[in-house]
Residue, then its C-alpha position, 0 to 999 in steps of 0.5 A: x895896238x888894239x886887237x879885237x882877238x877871235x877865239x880860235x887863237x891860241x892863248x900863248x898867243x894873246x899873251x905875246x900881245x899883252x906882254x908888248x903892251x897891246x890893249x887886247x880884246x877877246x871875241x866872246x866865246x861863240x861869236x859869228x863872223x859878223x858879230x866880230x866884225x862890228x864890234x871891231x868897227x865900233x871899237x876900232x881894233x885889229x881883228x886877229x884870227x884864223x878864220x879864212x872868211x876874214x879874207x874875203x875881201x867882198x865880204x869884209x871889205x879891208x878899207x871898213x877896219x882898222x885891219x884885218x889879220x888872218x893868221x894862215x900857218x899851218x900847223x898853227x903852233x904858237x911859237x910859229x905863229x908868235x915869231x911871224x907876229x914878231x916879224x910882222x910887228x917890227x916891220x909895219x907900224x900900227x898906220x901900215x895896218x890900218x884899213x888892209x887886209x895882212x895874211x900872216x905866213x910862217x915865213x912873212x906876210x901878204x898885205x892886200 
């Protein structure tokens, strides 16, 4: 899968991702929500992220993206959160992610 990831995650994270072969992209340090935003379209990645404002669905229509993963896990640890990706990642393929908004939960996930 491609991912467009923002900077407020956790490197063992992105490691995780590039560990499983997936084509990983780092938001430039200091990017806006709206800068994040096009370039995921233009590049059409998943946008993977901590950042509520990412789920507001006004705001960032789902159907606009290749996805929009909002990890919401708190305390975010990395071998929390990289288990719930586990879990995500086994049971949805990359067409399932495609134009929905996932809310990523230490014990599953919400698609909207």
């Amino acid at each position: 899968m491609r991912f467009l990831v923002d900077e407020n995650v956790r490197k063992e994270v992105i490691d995780f991702l590039r560990s499983g072969d997936h084509d990983i992209l780092i938001a430039p340090s200091g990017s806006k929500d709206s800068q994040i935003a096009k370039i995921a379209k233009e590049t059409k990645r998943i946008i993977l992220t901590h950042d509520q404002h990412f789920a507001d669905i006004l705001v960032y229509p789902p159907e606009e993206y290749s996805g929009i993963i909002r990890i919401k896990i708190h305390p975010p640890t990395a071998p929390i959160i990289i288990s719930a990706l586990k879990d995500l990642l086994k049971k949805l393929a990359p067409h399932q992610l495609d134009k929905k908004l996932i809310i990523l939960e230490k014990n599953g996930f919400r698609i909207r």
